[in-house]
Wavefront OBJ file of the C-alpha trace (Angstrom):
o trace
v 129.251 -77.377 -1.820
v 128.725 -80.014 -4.656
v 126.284 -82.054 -1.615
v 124.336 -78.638 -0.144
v 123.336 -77.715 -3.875
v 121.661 -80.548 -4.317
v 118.789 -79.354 -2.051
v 119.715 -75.740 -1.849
v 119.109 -72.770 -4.566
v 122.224 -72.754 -7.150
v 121.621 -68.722 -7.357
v 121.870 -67.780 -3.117
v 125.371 -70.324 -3.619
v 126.665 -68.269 -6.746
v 125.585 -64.954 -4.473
v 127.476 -66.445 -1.421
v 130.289 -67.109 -3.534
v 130.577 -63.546 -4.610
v 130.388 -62.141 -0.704
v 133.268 -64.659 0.177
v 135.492 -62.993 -2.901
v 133.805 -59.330 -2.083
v 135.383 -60.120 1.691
v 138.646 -61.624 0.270
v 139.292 -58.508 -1.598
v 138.885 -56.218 1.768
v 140.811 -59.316 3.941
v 144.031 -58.528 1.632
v 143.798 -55.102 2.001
v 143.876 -54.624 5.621
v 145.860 -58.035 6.329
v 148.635 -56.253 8.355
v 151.463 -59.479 8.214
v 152.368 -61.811 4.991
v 150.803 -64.567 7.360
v 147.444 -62.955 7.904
v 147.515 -62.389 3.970
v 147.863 -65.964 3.404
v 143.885 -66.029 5.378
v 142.183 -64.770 2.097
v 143.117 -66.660 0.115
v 140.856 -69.282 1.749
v 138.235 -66.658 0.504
v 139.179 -66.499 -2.767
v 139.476 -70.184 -3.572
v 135.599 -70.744 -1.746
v 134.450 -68.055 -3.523
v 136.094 -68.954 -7.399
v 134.979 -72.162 -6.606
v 131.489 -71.503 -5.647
v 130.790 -68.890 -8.686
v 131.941 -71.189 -11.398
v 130.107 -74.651 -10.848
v 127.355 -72.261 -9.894
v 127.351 -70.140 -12.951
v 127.172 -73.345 -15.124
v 124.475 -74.883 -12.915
v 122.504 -71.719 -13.944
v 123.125 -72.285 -17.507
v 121.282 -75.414 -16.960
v 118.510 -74.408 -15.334
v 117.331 -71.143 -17.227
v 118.484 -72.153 -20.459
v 117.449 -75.005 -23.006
v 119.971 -77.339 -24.202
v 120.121 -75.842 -27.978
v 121.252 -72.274 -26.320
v 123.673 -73.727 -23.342
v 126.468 -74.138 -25.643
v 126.483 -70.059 -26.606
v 125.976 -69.503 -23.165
v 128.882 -71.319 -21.654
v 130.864 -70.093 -24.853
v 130.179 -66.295 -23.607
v 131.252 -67.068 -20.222
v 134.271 -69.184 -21.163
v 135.144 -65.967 -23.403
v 134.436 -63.144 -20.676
v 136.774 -65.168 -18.131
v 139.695 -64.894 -21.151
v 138.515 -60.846 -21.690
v 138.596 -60.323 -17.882
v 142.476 -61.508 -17.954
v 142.997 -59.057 -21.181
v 141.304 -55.773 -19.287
v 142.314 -56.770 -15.794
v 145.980 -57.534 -15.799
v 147.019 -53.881 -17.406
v 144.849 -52.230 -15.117
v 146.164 -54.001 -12.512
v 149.489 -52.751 -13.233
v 148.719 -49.498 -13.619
v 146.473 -49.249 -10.619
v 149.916 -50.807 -8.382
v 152.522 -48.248 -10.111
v 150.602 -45.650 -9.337
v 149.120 -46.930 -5.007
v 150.787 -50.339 -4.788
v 149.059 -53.751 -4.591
v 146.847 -53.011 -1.326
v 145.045 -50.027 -4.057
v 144.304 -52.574 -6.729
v 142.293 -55.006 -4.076
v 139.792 -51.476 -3.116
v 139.906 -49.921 -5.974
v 139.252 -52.671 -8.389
v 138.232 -56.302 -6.819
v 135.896 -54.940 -4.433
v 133.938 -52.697 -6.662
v 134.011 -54.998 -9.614
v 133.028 -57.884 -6.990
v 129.748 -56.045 -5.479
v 128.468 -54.953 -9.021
v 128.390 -58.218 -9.870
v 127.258 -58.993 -6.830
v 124.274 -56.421 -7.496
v 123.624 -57.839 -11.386
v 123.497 -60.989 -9.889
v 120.804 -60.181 -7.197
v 119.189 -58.479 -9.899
v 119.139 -60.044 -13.192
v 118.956 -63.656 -12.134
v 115.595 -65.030 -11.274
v 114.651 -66.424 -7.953
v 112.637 -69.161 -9.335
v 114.778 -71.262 -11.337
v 113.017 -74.171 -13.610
v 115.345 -76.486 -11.162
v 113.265 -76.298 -7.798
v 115.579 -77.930 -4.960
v 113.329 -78.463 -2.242
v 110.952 -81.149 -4.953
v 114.094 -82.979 -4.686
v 114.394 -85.679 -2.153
v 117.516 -87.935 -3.369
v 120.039 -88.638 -1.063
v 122.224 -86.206 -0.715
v 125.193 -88.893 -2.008
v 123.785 -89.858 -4.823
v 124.904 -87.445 -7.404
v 128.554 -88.626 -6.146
v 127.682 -92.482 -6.443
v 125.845 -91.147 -10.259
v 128.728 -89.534 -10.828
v 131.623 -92.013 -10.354
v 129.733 -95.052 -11.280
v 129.082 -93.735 -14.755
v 132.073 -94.386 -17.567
v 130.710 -91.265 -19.496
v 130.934 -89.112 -16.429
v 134.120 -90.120 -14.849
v 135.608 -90.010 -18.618
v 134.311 -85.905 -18.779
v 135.698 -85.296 -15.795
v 139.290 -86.586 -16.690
v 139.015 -84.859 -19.799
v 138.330 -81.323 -17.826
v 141.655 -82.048 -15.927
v 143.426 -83.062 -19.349
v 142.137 -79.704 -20.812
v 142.890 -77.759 -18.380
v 146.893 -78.860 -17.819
v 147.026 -78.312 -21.866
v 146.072 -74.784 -21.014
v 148.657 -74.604 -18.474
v 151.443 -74.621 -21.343
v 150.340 -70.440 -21.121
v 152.603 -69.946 -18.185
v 155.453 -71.501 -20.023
v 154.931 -69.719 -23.423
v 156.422 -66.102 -22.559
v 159.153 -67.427 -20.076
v 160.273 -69.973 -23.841
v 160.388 -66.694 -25.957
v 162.130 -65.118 -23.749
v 164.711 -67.846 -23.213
v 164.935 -69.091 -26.963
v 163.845 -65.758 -28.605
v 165.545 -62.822 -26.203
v 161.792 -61.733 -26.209
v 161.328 -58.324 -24.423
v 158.701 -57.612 -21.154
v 156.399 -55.568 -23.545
v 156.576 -58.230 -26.389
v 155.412 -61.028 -23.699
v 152.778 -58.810 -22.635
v 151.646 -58.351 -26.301
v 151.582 -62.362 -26.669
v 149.762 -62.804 -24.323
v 147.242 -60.120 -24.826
v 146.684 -61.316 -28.227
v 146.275 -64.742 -27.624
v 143.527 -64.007 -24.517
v 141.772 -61.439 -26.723
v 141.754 -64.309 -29.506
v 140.925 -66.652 -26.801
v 137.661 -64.160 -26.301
v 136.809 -64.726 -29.514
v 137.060 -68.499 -30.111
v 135.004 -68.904 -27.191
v 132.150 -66.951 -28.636
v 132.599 -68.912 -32.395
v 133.136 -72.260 -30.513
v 129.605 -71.685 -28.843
v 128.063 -70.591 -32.078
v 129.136 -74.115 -33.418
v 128.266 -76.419 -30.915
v 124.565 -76.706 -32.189
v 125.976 -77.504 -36.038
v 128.853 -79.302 -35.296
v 128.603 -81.296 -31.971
v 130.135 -80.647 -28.620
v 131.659 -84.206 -29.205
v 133.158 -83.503 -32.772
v 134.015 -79.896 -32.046
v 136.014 -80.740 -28.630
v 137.536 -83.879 -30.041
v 138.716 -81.568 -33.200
v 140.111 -78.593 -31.526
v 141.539 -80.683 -28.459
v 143.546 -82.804 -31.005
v 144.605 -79.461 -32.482
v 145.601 -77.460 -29.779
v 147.495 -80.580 -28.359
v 149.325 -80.507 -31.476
v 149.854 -77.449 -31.149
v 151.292 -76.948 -28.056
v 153.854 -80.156 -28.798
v 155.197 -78.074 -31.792
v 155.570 -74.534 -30.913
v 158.035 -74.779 -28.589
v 160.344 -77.149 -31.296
v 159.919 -74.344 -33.952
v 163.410 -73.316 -34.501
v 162.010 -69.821 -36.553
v 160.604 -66.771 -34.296
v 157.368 -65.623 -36.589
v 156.450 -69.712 -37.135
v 156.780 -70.549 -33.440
v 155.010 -67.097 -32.338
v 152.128 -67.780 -34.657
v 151.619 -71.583 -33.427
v 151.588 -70.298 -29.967
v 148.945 -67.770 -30.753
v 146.927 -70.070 -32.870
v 146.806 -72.344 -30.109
v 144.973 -69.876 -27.727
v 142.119 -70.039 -30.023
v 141.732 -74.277 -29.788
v 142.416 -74.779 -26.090
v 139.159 -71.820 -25.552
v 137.105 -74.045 -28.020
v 138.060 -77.293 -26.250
v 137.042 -75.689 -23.061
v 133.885 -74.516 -24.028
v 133.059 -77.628 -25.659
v 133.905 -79.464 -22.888
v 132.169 -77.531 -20.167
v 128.982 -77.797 -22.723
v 128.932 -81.588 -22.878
v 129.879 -82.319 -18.700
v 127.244 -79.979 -18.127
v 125.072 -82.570 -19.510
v 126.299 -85.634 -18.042
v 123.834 -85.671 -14.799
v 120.968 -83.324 -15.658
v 119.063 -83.972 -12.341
v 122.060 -83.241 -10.353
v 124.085 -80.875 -12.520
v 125.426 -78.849 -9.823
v 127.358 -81.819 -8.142
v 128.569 -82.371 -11.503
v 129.882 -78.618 -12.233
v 131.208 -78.694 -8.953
v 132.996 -82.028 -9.364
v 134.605 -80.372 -12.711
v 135.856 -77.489 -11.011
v 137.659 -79.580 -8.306
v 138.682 -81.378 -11.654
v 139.846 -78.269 -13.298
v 141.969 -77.307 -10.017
v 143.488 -81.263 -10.696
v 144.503 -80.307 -13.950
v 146.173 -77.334 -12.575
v 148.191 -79.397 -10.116
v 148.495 -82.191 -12.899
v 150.551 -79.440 -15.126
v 152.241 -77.932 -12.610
v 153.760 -81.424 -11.550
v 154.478 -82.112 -15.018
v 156.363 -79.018 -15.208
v 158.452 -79.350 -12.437
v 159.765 -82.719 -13.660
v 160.673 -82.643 -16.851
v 163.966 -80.668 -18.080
v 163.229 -77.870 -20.141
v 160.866 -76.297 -22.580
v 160.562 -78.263 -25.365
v 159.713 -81.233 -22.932
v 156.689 -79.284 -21.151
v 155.380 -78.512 -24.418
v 155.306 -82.311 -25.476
v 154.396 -83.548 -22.589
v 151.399 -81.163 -21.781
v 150.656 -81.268 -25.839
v 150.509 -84.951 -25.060
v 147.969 -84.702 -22.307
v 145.619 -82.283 -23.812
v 145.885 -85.065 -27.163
v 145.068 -88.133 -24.429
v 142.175 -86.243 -23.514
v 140.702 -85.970 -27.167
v 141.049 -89.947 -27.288
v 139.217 -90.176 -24.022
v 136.643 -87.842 -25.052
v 135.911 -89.532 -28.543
v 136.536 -92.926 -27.165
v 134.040 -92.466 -23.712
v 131.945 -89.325 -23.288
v 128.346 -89.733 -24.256
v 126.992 -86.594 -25.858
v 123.555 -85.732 -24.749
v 120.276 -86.119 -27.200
v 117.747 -84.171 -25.508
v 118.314 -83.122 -21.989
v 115.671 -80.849 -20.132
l 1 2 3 4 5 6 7 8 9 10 11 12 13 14 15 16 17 18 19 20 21 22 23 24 25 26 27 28 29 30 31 32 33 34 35 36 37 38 39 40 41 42 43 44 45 46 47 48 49 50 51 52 53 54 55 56 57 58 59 60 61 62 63 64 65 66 67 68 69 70 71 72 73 74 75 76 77 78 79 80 81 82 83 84 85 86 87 88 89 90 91 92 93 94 95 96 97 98 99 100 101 102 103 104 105 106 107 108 109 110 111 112 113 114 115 116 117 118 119 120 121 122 123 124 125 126 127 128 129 130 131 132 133 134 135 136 137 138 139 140 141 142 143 144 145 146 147 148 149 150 151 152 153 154 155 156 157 158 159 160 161 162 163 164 165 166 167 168 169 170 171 172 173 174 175 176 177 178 179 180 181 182 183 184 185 186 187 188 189 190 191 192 193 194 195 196 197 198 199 200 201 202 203 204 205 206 207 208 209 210 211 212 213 214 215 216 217 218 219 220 221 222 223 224 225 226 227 228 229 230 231 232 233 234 235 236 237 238 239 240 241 242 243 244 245 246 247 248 249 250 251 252 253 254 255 256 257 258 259 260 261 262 263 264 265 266 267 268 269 270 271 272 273 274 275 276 277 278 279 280 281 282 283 284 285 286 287 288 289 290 291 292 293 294 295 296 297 298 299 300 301 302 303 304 305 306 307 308 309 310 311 312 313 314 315 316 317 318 319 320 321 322 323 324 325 326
């Protein structure tokens, strides 16, 4: 994907993306065995993949570089909101016509209207015309990896992102340390993702005032912290709050972050959002790893706090922030 952008329209990629999740949703739902289930998945993963470099790419193109930042913010902050009105609807969708209902009754549909708003609402004619471009199609790689600035953004995306992960750990640690109920897990995490929302939105109001350097270095140091302590809180109300609070910094960092690599390689900016969601999928991996070798909660927290803090110094210490990009 990250090579066929380069000369082909970001907009007919982000479209194809949403087919491969629209045919995902109806591949689960008729998938008669566990093993023909697993097929898919193969869907899902093109299609995530292909809508979020692509969405970002479009950022770039349509809008200029003093509005990206509020842009990326909103779409940083409706991927948090989607988690807050999706997962209770999910559940009550599957109590009510198991699993197989949610995938017809609420993927597919929500898939194909944005499917529609994307045919739609996006122009054809982006101010990035692919076919004027004649570069290799291996050059945005070779830009990409022989640059300090962008090889140090894209390690920061996987830093970020395994910070993040500490969210899987959080209710399973109440629980454990706490004797947190189901419905009070639920709560966290709603509140946190709906605060999440939020942040996103303020972090992308800021970004023009502050810096995308300064305002991801500050709130990458802070949710790092953040995540290191919460889990070594020995009071209920202290630790809760820290955990919430932290929702708020790791959406700014990611914002932030997805605002400045968007930058990086202007002429070839969808290689480059493409290379940071491969990146973000690392990071993934990178905390999950982490996870499964350390020996208990209070060590995930430090040493995912501890990545999410590395990245900060790489960030501060490496990333060029633009000046004027077109």
């Amino acid at each position: 994907m990250a090579v066929l952008s380069v000369r082909f329209n970001h907009k007919m990629f982000l479209l194809i993306g949403l087919v491969c999740t629209c045919l995902a949703a109806l591949g689960f739902f008729l998938a008669p065995t566990f093993l023909l289930l697993l097929v898919p998945n193969i869907g899902v993963g093109a299609g995530i993949a292909m809508v979020t470099a692509m969405a970002y790419s479009i950022i770039g193109d349509i809008y200029p570089l003093e509005k990206r930042g509020r842009a990326i913010g909103v779409i940083v902050s409706a991927t948090t909101l989607a988690y807050v009105i999706g997962a209770p609807t999910i559940d009550l969708i599957a109590d009510w016509g198991g699993w197989r209902l949610v995938m017809i009754a609420l993927s597919l549909p929500v898939t194909l209207i944005s499917l529609g708003l994307a045919a739609m609402v996006i122009p054809n004619k982006l101010d990035y015309q692919p076919q004027e471009k004649k570069e290799p199609f291996s050059l945005g790689f070779k830009l990409a990896f022989s640059n300090r600035s962008t090889i140090a953004a894209l390690a920061v995306t996987m830093l970020m992102i395994s910070e993040s992960g500490i969210g899987f750990y959080a209710v399973s640690f109440f629980r454990e340390q706490f004797s947190m109920t189901i419905d009070g897990g639920a709560v966290f995490t709603i509140v946190g993702s709906s605060l999440a929302a939020v942040g996103g939105v303020v972090s992308g109001l800021l970004i023009n005032r502050v810096g995308r350097k300064r305002l991801g270095t500050i709130a990458g140091v802070v949710a790092g912290l953040l995540t290191v302590s919460f889990m070594f809180i020995p009071t209920y109300e202290l630790s809760y709050g820290l955990g919430i609070a932290r929702f708020w910094f790791s959406t700014m960092t990611l914002t932030a972050g997805g605002s400045l690599v968007i930058e990086q390689l202007p002429k070839f900016r969808s290689t480059m959002m493409s290379l940071n969601t491969a990146f973000m999928n690392l990071g993934i991996l990178l905390a999950s790893l982490t996870a499964a070798m350390v020996l208990n909660f209070q060590a995930i927290g430090l040493a995912l706090g501890s990545l999410g803090i590395l990245g900060a110094v790489v960030w501060i210490s490496l990333v060029k922030e633009p000046v004027n990009t077109k």
